[in-house]
Each structure stands twice: as C-alpha cells, then as structure tokens.
N, C-alpha and C positions, 0 to 999 in steps of 0.2 A: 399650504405645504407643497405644493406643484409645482415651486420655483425650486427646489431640494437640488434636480440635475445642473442649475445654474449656479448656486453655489459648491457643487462639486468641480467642476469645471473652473473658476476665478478662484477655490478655495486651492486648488491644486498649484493653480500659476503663484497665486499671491505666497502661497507660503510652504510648499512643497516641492515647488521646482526649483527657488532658489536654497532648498537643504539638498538635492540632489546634485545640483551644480555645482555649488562650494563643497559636494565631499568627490567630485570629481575632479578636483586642483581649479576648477575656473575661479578668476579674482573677483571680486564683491562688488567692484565697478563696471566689470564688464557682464555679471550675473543682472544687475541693475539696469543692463542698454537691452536683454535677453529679454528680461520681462515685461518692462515696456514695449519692446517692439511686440510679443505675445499678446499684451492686454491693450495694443491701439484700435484693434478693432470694436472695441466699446466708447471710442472716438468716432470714428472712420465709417462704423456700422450702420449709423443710423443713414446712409445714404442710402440703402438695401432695406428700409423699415417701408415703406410703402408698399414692398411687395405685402405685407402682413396685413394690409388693408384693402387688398384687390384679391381679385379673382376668388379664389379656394378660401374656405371657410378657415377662423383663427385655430378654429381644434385642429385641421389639417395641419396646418402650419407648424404647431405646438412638434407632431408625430414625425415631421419630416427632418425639421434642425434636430431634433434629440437623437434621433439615429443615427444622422451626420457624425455630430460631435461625439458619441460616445466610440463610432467608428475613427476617428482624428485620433482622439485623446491615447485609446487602448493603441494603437496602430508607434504612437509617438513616443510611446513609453518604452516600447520595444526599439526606437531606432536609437534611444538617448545614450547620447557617449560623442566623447570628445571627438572622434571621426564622422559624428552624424550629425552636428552638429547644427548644420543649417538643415538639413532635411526634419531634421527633429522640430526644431522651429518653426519650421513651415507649417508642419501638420499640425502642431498646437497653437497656431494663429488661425487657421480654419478651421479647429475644433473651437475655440473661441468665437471667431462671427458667425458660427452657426450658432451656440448660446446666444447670445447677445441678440440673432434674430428670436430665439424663441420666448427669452426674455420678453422682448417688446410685445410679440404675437398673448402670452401667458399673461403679463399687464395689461394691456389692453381687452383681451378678455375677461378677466378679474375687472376690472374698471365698470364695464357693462351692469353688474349688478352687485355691488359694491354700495351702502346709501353713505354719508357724508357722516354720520355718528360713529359710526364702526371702521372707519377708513385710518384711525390712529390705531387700534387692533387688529385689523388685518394687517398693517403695514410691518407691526411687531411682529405678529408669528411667520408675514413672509420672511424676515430679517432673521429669525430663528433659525430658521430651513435656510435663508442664505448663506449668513455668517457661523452659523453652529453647524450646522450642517455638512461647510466648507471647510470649517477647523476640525472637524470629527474625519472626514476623509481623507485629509491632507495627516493627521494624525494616523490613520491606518495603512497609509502607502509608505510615510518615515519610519513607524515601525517594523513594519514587513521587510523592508530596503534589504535588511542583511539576511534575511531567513529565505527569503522568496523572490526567485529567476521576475526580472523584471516583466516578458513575455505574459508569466501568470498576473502578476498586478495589472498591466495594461488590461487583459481580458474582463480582470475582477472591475477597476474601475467603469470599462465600458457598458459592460451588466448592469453596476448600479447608477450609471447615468442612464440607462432606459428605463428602468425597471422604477426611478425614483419619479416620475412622472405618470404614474397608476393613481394619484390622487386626482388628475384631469379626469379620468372618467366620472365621476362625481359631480363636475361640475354644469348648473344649466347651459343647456345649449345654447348656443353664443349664435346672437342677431349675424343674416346675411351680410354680406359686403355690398357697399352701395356704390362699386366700382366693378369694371371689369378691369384685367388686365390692362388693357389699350388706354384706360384712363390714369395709368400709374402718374404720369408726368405729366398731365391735362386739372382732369377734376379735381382728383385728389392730393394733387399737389398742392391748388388753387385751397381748396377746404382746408388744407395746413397753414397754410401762411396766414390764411382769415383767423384759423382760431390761434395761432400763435404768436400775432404781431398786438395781444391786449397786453394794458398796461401791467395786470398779474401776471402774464406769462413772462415780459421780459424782464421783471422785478427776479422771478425765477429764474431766467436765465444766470442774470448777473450774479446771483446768489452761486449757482451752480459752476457756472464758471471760474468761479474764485478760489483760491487756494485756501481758503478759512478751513472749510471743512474737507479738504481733499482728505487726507487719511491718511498718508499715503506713505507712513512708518510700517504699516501692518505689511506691506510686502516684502519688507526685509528685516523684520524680525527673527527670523528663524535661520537667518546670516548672520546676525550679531552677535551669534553666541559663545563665537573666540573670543567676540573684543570685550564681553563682557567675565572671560575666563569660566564660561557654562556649559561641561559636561554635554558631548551630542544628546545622551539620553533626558538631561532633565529640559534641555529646547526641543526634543522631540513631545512632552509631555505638555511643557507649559506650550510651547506654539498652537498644539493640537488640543488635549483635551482642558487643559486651560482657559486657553481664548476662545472655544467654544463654549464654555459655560458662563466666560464674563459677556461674552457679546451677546450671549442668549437672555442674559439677564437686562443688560442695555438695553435691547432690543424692545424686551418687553414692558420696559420703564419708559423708553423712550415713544411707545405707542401707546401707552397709556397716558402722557403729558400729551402730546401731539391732538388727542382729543377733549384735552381741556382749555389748553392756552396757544399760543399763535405759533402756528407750524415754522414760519421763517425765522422769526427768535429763537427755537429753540434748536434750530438747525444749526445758527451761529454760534450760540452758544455753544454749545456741545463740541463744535470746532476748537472754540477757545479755549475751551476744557484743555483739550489735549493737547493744546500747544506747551500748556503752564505743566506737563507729564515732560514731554519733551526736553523740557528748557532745562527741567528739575534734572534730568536723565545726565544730559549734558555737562553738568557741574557735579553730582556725587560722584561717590566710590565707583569703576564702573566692577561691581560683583555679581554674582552671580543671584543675590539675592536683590539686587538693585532689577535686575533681569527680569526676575522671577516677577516682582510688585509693579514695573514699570509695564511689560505687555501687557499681564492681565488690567489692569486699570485704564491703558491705552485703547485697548479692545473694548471696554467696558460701554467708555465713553466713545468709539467708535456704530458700536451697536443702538444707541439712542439716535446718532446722528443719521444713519442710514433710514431707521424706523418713521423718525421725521420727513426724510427724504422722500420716500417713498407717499409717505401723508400725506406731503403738499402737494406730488405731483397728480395722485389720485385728483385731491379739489381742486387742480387748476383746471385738469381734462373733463371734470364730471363724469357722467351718466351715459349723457345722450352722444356724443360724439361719435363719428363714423372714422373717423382715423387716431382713435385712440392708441394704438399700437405707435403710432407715428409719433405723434406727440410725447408721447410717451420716453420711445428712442430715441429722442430729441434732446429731451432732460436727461436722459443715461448718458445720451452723448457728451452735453455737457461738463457733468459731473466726474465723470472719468477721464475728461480731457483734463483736467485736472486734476486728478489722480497719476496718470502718465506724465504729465513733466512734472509734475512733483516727485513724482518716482525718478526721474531719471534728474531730476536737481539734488535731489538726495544723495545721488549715488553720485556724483559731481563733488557736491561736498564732503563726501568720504573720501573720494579720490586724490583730493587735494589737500585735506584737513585732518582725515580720520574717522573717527567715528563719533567723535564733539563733532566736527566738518557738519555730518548728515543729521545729528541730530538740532544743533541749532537753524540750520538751514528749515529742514522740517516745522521747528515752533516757530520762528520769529515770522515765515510767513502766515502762518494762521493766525499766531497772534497779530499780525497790525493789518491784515485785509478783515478779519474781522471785525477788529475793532473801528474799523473806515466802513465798514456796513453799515453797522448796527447804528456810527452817527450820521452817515448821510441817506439810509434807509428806516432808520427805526420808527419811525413813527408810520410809513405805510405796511413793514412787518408786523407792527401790533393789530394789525387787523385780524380777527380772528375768524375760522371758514363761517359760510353761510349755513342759516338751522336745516335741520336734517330736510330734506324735499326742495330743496331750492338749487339751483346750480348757478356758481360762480358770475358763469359768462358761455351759455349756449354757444356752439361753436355755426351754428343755422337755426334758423326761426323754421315754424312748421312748416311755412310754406315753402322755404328753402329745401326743405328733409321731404317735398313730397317730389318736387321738383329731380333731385339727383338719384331718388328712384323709379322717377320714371326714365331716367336717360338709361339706368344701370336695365331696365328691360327692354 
C-alpha cells in the first residue's frame, strides 16, 4: 500500500486534471497534448532511475521524491488557470518525475523481499492503492472543485501524498547499494544492460511497448462526459468512486490469475478485453448510461491488466538484483510510453473524427497488436514463472555480487 502517493499523483493527471481543464473552456484535444505532455515523464523518467540504485539507501529515496511531488502537485493546483497555464504544467510534470522516481526507488525495494508465489498478490493490492487509490482522490478534488478555494485542495492533496507513504515504515529494511554515486553510468549501468538484454526481459519489453494493453481511454474519461450527454456530477462519481471500485476489483482478480496462469497472456488478454469495451462504446447509443457501464467495465479490465503488469515485472527482476529500481523503471518506462501516444493518438482521433474518432482509434489498436502478440509470442508467453525460490535469470552469479561489493567499498 506504499505506492498510495503514486497513484494520487497519475490518479489526479489521468483523470482529474483533465475535469478541471474541460470545465476551464480548454478543448479535449488540447486537454489530451496537456496530459500527455504531464505523464511523459513516466517515459523519459527512467533515464533518472539509476540514481535509485546508487549512493543513498532506496528508503532515502522513497522520503525525498514524495516531498518533492507532493510539494509540485499542492503548489500546481494553486497556479491552475487558463493564464498559468504553462507554469501550471511545468510543476505537474516535475511533480510527476518525482513519482515516477519513487515509483521505481518503492518497486525495487518491494522486489527485494517479495518471493515469486505472492508476487500476483502483492501486485493486486499495489494496483488497489494505485488505481483505487488514484480514482478515490481524483474523486475528492472533483467534488470539492466547487465548494473549496483551489489553494486549500492543493495543500490537502500535498498532505496526503506524504502522509500516504507511512506504510514504508513497515517495511524491512532494504539491502545497501552496491554502487556509489560515481558508478551511476559505469557499473551500474553495465549490471542493467546484462540483466536486461535476456531473452525474458525483451519478450517484456515488446509486450510493454505495444499498444495492446496501453489503457489509455482511462485518461479521458472524465472528458467524455458532454459527448456522452453525462451530467458533471454523475462523471464526478463514476470516474472517481466508480472506477475506484471496478479497478480494485480488477486489480484483485487480476493478481490472483497472475499467480496461477502465465503473466504475459493475461496481460494481453486483458488488453483485448478492452479493446472489445471500446469498439462496443464506439457504435451504441452514446448515453449516459452507455457512460456509466462502459468506464466502470473499462476500468475493471484495466485493473487486472496493470496487476499482471506489475507480476511480470516483479519475475522478470527477481530477488537478488542490485538495480531493481532500474529495471524496473525500465518496464514503467515502457509501458507508459505507450500509454502516452496512445493518449495523445486518442485525442487525434477526437480531434478529427469525434468521439467514435478516439474511441475506435483506442480498440482497434489493442485489438490487432494484441492479437499479433499472442500469435507470434504465445507460445514463449505460456511459460509460466519459476516455483517459488528459484529466480528467472540471476542478473550476477555470486561471484559477480561479491565482486561489485567489493569495488562499492
């Protein structure tokens, strides 16, 4: 539950900042180039995830981005308006790469002691706290919107992006760095590219970089709800307490599968779920009760997909790894780089087509890079992780892990 400040932070961009923009007069394709430009640093980021493996301890790390960010966020809240436009921006894109580091620093510590049986379960309840978590706060800043001076939400949101990161005290204390500083772009670079250039990791890759499971309707949902003729107040409810409770539910279905049957099938899958939500959205009525059954079931199946996500990435890094955080940020980077142009392909096809435009745009890429996975991957996806005590693919042999702690002294 430690990841809670990380999805208050992506839960606010994905589906909070674009209700605040659309009731500001800004257009829905240019609310769409807004957040994407906000959420690339979950691209871009991981070029900063090595500091999270050097020098200062992960718990350090964890304490420094969360005060950043919730300093960003609270601070952005108060500049937001159509005259502050780009300053507004600015500070919720560095309140962002600060997440996104702590992300990495919070996973890779999590990863440490973490055994391969329980890695579909942890991945569930971190998705809970990301995705419910994100839609429960993103739901308390849309409802406040009209009662409460922005100033005061800024403050409130900041409080509880620090305050939501008191479950790391809890946690065992997280092995030294087997780097210093000075080896950011030497050893531990070198230790990334070895454990990242196996045949699993870049099967991962590919996966992650694809637009099957990007998701990447859930950040303008809570925009569509002219086009679906839906009442601000009842998109305040389903976007927030809504889709917090179908993703929660996902989340936890989806990390209960992930530890029975093969992480990158159901990863795909889940993608293609929601393309066939999409497709269906695209051709009915567009009502408000179309609205209401299409997010929540979009969400639903979005929370399964991330839960996996998260599974797989756990058993690709293992246990032992010294740049877990790295690797880690590696895969987030991926997977949100497709998140981002799909977001901003989206809002392309709205732009030009409507709101059929962004929804078909949406399914038919999930559905047919899916479907091109699953046959020209499925059969190395049906591999299912290694039994509990065994690790994938060691990222160093002992003698390698005795070796880069003696250079780290």
């Amino acid at each position: 539950m430690a990841i809670f400040p990380f999805g208050l932070v992506i839960g606010f961009t994905i589906t909070a900042l674009p209700f605040l923009l659309t009731n500001l007069g800004i257009p829905l394709y240019q609310v769409a180039g807004i957040s994407a430009t906000v959420m690339s640093p979950t691209f871009w980021g991981f070029l900063l995830q090595p500091l999270m493996d050097t020098g200062l301890s992960r718990r350090a790390y964890c304490w420094i981005t969360t005060l950043s960010a919730a300093t960003c966020m609270g601070t952005a809240l108060v500049m937001l308006s159509p005259a502050h436009l780009h300053l507004a921006t600015a500070l919720l894109l560095f309140g962002e790469l600060s997440m996104v580091l702590f992300g990495g620093a919070v996973s890779g510590w999590t990863a440490q002691f973490t055994p391969d049986h329980i890695r579909g379960s942890v991945s569930g309840w971190t998705n809970v706290a990301n995705l419910g978590g994100g839609a429960l706060g993103s739901l308390a800043v849309m409802a406040l919107v009209p009662h409460v001076a922005l100033r005061w939400l800024g403050l409130g949101l900041g409080i509880c992006i620090a305050l939501g990161s008191v479950p790391m005290l809890f946690f065992p204390e997280p092995s030294r760095s087997s780097f210093h500083f000075r080896q950011i772009f030497t050893d531990a670079m070198k230790t990334t590219w070895r454990a990242s250039k196996s045949r699993e990791c870049l099967v991962g890759f590919a996966l992650f970089l694809a637009p099957a499971s990007a998701e990447a309707a859930i950040n303008l949902f809570s925009g569509m709800g002219k086009d679906f003729h839906t009442s601000e107040h009842v998109v305040v409810w389903v976007t927030g307490a809504g889709c917090a409770i179908s993703a929660s539910i996902g989340a936890l279905l989806g990390g209960h599968l992930a530890d029975r049957i093969s992480r990158g099938i159901l990863y795909v899958c889940a993608g293609i779920a929601t393309s066939f939500v999409t497709l269906t959205l695209a051709f009915v009525a567009h009502t408000p009760t179309a609205f209401l059954f299409g997010a929540l079931v979009y969400n639903g199946f979005t929370g399964i997909c991330y839960a996996a996500f998260n599974a797989l990435g756990y058993q690709l890094v293992g246990q032992k790894s010294a740049v877990a955080s790295t690797q880690l940020g590696l895969f987030s980077a991926a997977t949100n780089a497709a998140i981002v142009y799909m977001t901003w392909a989206d809002g392309q096809g709205y732009k030009h087509f409507g709101l059929r435009g962004l929804l078909l745009t949406d399914g038919l890429a999930s559905l047919i890079s899916g479907t091109l996975l699953l046959v020209l991957l499925g059969r190395f996806l049906l591999r299912k992780a290694q039994p509990a005590g065994e690790e994938l693919h060691p990222p160093f042999t002992r003698a390698e892990e005795m070796l880069l702690l003696e250079k780290a002294d």
